[in-house]
Rosetta silent file (secondary structure, phi, psi, omega in degrees, C-alpha in Angstrom):
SEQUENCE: XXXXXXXXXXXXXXXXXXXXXXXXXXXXXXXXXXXXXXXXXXXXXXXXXXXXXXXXXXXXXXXXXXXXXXXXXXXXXXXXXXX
SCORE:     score description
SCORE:     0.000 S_00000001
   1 L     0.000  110.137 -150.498    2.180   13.942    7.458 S_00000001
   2 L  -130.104  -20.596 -163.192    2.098   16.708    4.774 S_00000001
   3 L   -50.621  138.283  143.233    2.049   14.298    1.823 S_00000001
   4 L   -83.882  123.011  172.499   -0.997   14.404   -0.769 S_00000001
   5 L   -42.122  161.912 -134.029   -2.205   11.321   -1.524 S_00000001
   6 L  -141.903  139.389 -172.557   -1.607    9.522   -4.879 S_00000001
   7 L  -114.106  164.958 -168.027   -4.578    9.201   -6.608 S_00000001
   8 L   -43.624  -45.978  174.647   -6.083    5.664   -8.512 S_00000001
   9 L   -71.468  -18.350 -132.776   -5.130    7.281  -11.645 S_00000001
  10 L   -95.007  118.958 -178.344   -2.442    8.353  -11.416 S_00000001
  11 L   -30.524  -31.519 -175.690    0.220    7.164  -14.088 S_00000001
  12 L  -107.634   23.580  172.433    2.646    5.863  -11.842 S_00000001
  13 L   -80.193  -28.976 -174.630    0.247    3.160  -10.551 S_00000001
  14 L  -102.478   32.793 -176.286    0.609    1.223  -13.793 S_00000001
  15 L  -109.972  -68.968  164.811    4.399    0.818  -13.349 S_00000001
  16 L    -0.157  146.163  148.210    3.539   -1.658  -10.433 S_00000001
  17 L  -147.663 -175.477 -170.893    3.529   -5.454  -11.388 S_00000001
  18 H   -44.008  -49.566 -161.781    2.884   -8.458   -9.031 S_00000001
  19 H   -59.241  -46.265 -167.762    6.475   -8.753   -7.417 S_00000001
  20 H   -48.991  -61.953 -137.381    6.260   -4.898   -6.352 S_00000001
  21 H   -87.836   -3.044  114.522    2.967   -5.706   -4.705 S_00000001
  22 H     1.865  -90.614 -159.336    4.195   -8.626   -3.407 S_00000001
  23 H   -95.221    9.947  159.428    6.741   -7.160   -1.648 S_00000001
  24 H   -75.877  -82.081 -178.716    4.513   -3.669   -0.525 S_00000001
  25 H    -0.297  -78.732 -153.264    2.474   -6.435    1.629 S_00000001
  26 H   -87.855   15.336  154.084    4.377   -8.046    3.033 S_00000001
  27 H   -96.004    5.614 -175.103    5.983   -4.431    3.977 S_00000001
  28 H  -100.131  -30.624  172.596    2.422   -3.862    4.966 S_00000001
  29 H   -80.759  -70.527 -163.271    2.143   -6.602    7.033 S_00000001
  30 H   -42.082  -55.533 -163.048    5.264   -5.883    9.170 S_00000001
  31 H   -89.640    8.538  167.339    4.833   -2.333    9.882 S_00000001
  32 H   -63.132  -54.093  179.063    1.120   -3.142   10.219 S_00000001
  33 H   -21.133  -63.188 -172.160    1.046   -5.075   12.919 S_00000001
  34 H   -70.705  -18.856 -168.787    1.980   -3.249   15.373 S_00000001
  35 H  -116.785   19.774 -177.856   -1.064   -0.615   14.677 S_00000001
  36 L    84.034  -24.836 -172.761   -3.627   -3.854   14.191 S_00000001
  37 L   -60.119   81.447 -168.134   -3.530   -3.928   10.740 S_00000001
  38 L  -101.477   99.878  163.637   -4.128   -7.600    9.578 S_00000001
  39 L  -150.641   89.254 -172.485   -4.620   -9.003    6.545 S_00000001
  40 L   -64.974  -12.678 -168.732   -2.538  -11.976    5.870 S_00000001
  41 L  -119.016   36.378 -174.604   -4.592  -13.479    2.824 S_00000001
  42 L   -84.066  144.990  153.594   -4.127   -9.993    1.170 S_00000001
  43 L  -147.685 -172.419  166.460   -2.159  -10.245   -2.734 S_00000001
  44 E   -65.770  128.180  174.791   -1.822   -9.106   -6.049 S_00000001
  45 E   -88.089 -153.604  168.463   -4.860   -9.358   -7.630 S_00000001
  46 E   -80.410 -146.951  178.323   -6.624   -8.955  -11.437 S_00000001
  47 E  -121.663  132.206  153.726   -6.711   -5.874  -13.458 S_00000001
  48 L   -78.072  171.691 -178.571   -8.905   -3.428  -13.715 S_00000001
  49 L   -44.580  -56.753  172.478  -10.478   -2.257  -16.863 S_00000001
  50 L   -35.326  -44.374 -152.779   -7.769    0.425  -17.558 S_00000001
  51 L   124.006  -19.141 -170.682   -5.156   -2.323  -17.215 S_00000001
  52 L   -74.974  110.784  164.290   -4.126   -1.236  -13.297 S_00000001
  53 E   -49.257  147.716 -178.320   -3.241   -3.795  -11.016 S_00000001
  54 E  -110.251  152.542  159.913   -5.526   -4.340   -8.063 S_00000001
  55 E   -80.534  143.146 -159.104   -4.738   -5.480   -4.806 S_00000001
  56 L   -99.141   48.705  138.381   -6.864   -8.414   -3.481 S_00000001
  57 L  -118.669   98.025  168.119   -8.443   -7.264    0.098 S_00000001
  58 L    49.364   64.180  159.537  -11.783   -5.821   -1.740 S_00000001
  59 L    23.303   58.088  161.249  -10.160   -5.171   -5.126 S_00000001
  60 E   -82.891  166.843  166.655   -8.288   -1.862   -3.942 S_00000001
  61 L   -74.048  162.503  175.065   -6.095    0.120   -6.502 S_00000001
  62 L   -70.116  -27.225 -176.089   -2.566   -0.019   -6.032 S_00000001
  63 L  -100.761    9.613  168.124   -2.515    3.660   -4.499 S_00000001
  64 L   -89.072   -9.982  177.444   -4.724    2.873   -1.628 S_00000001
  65 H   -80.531  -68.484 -171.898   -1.550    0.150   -0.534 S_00000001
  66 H   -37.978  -24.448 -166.640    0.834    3.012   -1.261 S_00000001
  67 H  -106.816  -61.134  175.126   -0.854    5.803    0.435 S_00000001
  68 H   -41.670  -49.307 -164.218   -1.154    3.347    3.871 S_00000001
  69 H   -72.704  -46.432  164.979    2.569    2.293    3.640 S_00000001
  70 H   -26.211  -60.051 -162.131    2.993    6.490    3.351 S_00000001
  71 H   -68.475  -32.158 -169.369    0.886    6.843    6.494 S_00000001
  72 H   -83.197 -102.352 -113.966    3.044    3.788    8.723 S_00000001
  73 H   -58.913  -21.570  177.935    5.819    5.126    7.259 S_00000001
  74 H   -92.063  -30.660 -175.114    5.445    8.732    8.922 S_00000001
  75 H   -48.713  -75.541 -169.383    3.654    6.798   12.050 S_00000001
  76 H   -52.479  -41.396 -175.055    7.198    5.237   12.427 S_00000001
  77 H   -69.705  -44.579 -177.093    9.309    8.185   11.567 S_00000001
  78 H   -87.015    4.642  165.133    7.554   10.336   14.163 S_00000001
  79 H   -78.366  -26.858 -178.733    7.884    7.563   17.072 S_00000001
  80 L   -99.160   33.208  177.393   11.403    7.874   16.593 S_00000001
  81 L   -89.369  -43.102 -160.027   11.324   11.352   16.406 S_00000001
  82 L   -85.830   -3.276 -164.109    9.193   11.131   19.951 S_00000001
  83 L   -90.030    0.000    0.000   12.078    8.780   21.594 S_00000001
């Protein structure tokens, strides 16, 4: 896990629209699960001032979903690394 995190600002946060985040969820929900991670009545949210979509479990930015789906994605890469 070597990755720096993508920060709120970051330019390529406003490229996002509903469907991506949408479908980030509900990849957030799957690979979630399994590590506890629940939040079923999570979506696409408003806007922030800037214009930035937010995600709706306590009006996060878009790069705190992105930067989690980072970390399960390296969770999962090193269990099968570990098989």
């Amino acid at each position: 896990m070597s990755r720096e995190p993508i920060s709120p600002d970051d330019p390529r946060m406003r490229d996002y629209t509903s469907s991506h985040l949408t479908a980030l969820l509900g990849e957030l929900h799957r690979r979630g699960l399994r590590y506890g991670l629940l939040w079923d009545s999570a979506a696409a949210g408003g806007a922030d001032r800037d214009g930035r979509l937010l995600v709706d479990f306590g009006n996060a930015p878009v790069s705190t979903l992105v930067n989690l789906l980072h970390l399960l994605r390296d969770l999962d890469r090193e269990a099968v690394w570990n098989q």
